[in-house]
LOSEMI-211585 format. One line per 3 residues: number of its first residue (from 1); their letters; for each residue x, y, z of C-alpha. Coordinates in Angstrom, 2 decimals. Last residue first. Layout:
N
NUM	a	X:Y:Z; ...
! end
This chain:
333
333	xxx	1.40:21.97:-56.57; 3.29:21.01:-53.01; 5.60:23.96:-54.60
330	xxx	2.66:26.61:-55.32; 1.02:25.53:-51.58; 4.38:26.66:-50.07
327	xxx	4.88:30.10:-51.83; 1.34:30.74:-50.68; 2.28:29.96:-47.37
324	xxx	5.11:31.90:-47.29; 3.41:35.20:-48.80; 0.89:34.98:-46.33
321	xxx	3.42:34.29:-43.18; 5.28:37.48:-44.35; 2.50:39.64:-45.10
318	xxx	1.36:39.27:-41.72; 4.96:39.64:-40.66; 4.76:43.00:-42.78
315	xxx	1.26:44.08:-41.51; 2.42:43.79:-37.41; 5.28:45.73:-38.30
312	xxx	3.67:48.76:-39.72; 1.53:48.27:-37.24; 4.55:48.50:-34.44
309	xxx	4.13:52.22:-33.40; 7.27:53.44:-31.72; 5.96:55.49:-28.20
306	xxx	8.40:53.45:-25.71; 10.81:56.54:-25.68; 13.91:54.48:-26.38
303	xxx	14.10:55.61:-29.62; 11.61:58.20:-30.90; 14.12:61.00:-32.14
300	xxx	15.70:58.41:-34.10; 12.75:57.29:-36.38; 14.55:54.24:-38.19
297	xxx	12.87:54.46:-41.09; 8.74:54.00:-41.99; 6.98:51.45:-44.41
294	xxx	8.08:47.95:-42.73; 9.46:45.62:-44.38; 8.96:42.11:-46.36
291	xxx	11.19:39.83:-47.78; 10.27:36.08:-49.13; 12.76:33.80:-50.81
288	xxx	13.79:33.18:-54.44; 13.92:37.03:-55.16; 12.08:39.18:-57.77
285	xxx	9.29:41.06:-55.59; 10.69:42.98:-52.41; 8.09:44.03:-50.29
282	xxx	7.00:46.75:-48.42; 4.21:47.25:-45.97; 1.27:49.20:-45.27
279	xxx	-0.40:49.22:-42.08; 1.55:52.88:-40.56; 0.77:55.14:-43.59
276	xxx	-2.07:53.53:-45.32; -4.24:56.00:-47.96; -1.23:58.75:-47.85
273	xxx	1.15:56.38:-47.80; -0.13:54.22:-50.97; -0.46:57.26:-53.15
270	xxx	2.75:59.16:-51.82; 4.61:55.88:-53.21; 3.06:55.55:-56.79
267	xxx	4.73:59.19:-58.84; 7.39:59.32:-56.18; 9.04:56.60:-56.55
264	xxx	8.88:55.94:-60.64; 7.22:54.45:-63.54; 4.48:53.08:-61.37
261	xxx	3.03:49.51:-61.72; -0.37:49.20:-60.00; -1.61:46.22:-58.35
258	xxx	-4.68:43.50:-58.59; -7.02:45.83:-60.41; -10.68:46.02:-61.09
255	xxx	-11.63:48.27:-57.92; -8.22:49.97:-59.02; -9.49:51.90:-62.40
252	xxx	-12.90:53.20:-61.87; -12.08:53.35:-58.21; -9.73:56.38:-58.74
249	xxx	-5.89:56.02:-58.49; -5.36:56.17:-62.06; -6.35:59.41:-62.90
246	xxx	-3.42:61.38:-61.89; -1.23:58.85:-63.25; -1.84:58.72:-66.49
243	xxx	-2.39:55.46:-68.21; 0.03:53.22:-70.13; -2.38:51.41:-69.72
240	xxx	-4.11:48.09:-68.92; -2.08:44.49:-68.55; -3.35:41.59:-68.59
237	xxx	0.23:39.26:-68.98; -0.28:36.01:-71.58; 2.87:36.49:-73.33
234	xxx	1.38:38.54:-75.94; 0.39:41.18:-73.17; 4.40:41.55:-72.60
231	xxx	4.48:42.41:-75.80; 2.09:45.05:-76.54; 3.14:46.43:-73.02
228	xxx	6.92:46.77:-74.74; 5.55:48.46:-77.60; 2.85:51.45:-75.31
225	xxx	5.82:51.73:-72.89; 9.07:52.61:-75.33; 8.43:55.00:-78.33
222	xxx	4.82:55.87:-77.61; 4.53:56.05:-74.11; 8.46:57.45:-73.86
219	xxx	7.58:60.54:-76.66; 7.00:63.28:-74.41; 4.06:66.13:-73.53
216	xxx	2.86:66.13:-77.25; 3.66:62.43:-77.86; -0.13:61.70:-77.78
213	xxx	-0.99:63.19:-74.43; 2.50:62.11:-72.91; 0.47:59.85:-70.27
210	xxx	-1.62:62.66:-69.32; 1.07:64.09:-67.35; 4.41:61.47:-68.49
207	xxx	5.72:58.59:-67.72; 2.28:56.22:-67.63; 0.84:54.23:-65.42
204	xxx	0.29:50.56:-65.65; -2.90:48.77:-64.12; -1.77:45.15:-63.62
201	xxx	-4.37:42.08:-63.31; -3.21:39.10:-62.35; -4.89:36.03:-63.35
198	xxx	-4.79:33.58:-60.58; -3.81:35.63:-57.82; -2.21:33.34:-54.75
195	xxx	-0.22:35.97:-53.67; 3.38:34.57:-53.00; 3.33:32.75:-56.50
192	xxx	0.84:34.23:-58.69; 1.21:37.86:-57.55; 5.50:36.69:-57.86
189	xxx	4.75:35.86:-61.47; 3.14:38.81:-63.04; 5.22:41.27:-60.63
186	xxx	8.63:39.64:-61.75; 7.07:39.33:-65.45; 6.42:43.86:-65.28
183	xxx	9.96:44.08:-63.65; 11.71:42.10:-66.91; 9.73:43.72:-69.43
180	xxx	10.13:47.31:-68.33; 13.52:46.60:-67.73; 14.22:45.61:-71.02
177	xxx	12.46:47.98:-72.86; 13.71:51.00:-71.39; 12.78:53.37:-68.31
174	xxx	16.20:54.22:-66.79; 16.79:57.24:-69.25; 13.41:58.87:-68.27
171	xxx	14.21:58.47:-64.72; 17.34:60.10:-64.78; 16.75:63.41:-63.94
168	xxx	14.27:62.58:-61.30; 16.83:61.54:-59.37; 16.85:57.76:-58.86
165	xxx	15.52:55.71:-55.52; 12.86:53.00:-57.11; 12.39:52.50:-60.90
162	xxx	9.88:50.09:-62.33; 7.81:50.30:-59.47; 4.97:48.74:-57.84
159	xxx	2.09:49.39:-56.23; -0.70:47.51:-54.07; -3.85:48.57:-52.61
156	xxx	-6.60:47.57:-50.40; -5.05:45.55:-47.93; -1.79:47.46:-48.16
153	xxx	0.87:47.29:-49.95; 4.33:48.47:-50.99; 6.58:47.02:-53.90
150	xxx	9.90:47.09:-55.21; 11.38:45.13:-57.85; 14.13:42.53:-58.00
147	xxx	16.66:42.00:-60.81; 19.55:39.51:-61.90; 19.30:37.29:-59.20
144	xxx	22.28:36.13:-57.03; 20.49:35.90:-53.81; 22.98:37.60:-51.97
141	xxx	23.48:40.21:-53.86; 19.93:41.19:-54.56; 19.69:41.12:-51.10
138	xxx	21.66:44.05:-50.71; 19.81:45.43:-53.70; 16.59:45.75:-51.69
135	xxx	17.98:46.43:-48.36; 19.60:49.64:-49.50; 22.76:51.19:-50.91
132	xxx	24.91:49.99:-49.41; 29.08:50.23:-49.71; 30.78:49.67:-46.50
129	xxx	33.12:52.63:-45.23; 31.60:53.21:-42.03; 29.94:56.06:-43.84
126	xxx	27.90:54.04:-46.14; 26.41:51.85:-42.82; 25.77:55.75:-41.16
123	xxx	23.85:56.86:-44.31; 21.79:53.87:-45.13; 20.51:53.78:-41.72
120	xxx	18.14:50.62:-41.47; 14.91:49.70:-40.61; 12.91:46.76:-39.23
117	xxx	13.25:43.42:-41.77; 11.25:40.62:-42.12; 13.06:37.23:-43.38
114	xxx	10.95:34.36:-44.73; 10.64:30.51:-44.50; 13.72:30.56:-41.91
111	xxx	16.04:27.81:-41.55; 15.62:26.43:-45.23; 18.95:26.97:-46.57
108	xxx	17.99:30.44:-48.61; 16.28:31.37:-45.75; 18.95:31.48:-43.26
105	xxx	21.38:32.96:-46.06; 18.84:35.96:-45.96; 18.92:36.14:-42.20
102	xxx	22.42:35.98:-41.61; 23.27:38.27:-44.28; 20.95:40.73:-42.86
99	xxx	22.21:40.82:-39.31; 25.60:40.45:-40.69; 24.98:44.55:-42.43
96	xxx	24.02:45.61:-38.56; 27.10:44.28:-37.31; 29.14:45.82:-40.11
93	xxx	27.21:49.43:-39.34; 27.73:49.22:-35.36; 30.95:50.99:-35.56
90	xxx	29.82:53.87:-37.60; 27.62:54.83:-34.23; 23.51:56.55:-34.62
87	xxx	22.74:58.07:-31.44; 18.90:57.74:-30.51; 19.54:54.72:-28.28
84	xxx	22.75:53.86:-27.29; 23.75:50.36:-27.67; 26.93:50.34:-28.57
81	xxx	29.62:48.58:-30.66; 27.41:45.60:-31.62; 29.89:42.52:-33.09
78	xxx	28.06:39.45:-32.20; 24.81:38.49:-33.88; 22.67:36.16:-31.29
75	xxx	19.83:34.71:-32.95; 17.09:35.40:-30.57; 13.54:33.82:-29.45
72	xxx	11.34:36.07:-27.53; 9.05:35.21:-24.59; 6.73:37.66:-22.29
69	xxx	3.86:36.46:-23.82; 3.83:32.98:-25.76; 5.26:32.07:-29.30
66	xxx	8.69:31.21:-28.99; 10.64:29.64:-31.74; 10.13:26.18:-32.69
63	xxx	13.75:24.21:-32.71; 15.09:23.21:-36.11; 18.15:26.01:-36.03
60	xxx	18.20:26.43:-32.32; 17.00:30.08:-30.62; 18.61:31.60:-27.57
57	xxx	16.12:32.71:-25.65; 15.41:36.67:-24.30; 12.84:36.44:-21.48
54	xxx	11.61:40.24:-21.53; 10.40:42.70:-18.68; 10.28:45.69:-20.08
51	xxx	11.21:49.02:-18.01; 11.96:50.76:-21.49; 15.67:51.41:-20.81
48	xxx	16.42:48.04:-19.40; 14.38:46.23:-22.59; 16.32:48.91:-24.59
45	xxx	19.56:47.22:-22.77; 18.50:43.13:-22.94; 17.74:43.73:-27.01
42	xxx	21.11:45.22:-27.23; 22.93:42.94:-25.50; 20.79:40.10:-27.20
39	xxx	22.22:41.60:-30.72; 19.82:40.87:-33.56; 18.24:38.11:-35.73
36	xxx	14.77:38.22:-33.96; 13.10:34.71:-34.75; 9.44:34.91:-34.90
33	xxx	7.17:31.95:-34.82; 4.03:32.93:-37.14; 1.98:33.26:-34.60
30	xxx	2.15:35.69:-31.36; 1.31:35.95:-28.16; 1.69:39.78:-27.12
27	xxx	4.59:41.42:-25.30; 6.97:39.61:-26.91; 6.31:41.46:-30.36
24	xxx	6.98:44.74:-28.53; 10.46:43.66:-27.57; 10.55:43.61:-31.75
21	xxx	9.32:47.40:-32.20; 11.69:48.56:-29.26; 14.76:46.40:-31.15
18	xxx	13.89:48.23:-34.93; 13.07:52.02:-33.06; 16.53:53.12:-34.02
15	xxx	19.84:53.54:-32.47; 20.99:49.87:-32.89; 19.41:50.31:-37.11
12	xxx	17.76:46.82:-37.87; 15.99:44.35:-35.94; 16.09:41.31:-38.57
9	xxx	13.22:39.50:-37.86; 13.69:35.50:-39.50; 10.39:34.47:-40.17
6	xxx	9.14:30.50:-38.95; 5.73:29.13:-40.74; 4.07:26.61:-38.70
3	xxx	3.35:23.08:-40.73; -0.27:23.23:-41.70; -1.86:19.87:-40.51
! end
């Protein structure tokens, strides 16, 4: 018998839509078992504010969580400021940074087999005076691993990238041998090993329009992609490109793809959302347990109105329970 996977759900910014979007979950029975790492003050008062009607639990390491209607199992984090909704508060940011360090250290001792996390405010958690910088390369931290690597999905599409949140500027810079080879093995392995892919096969775009057209639009295909994929596909890795990127979203290339590895944010990301805003859902590659995300932010002006749209969060515990399971059947391998 499968042994139920159990995901950590960190509910993210106090102000935001992250608690509506997990009282949500309780509405509906629900598998995996979800464990909301969160304030229960704060889960109780946008329960208040939204007329739900909510049993909040206190969850036991060991114990299942809740799965029925009307049922939600919490990890209490103490230290919320206030619970306003809409109206971001410095003084919530260190609570909001232990909801994540709870979660991750619960998976990396076998509590949880995953975390999923709602969003965060980067801005108000840097103004309180506590460096971050994201999700991503908080967990980095934590996990102690030299690099991760960013990707969204969908069900029909998934993209990765070798840089995430840089200034154009100094993208080109960023792009060298090294990390090309260490974020192109992350996404080899981790589409083994949390998606079950056999022989992964990676579309990779180039830098430049027309992926430099020979050197005559820039030299980084010839002098650093084009070597370091010549490599890489010595190791084993199927690998197709550099290609340009205004082609490479076309059937001719993705209906024989497993993902897509963009050079930078905005050259893959307005791809994905565009063809799955809402059901897509990001994922950090590169770590030894599983993290998965929703696609949107906090959405301020929509807390505590009851209209936050939880497919976004609906795909990533999908995800979530996937990628687990998968992870699973590689160990008992």
């Amino acid at each position: 018998m499968k042994q139920p996977v159990i995901l950590a759900l960190t509910a993210g910014e106090p102000a935001g839509i992250g608690p509506e979007l997990c009282l949500q979950l309780a509405l509906e029975q629900r598998q995996p078992g979800i464990v909301v790492v969160a304030s229960k003050h704060l889960l109780q008062a946008r329960a208040e504010l939204l007329g739900l009607t909510v049993e909040l639990e206190d969850w036991q390491p060991g114990t299942p969580p809740a799965t029925a209607a009307g049922r939600l199992s919490v990890m209490h984090i103490n230290g919320l400021a206030s619970t306003d909704a809409g109206k971001l508060d410095p003084a919530n940011s260190a609570y909001v940074v232990e909801t994540l360090r709870t979660a991750a250290r619960g998976c990396l001792d076998g509590l949880f087999d995953g975390m999923v996390t709602a969003p965060v405010h980067k801005g108000v958690i840097n103004d309180a005076d506590i460096a971050f910088s994201g999700h991503t390369e908080f967990l980095q931290e934590i996990c102690g691993v030299e690099r991760v690597v960013m990707m969204l999905a969908t069900d029909e599409l998934r993209i990765a990238l070798v840089t995430t949140h840089l200034p154009l500027k100094d993208v080109s810079a960023a792009i060298t041998a090294e990390r090309l080879s260490q974020v192109t093995r992350i996404l080899d392995a981790d589409l083994r090993r949390f998606f079950s892919v056999e022989h992964p096969r990676i579309l990779v775009a180039g830098l430049n329009p027309h992926a430099g057209e020979s050197g005559h639009l820039g030299r980084e295909e010839i002098d650093v992609i084009e070597p370091t994929l010549d490599r890489l596909r010595q190791e084993g890795i199927t690998l197709k490109g550099p290609l340009p990127a205004d082609t490479l979203f076309t059937p001719h290339w993705l209906d024989n793809a497993d993902a897509v590895l963009a050079m930078y944010h905005d050259q893959g990301l307005p791809v994905l959302k565009f063809q799955g805003f809402g059901r897509a859902v990001n994922i950090t590659l590169g770590l030894p347990i599983v993290r998965t995300s929703v696609d949107h932010g906090t959405a301020l002006d929509l807390a505590g109105t009851g209209k936050a749209d939880a497919g976004s969060l609906h795909t990533a515990i999908r995800v979530g329970e996937q990628m687990a399971q998968s992870a699973r059947r590689e160990i008992s391998e």
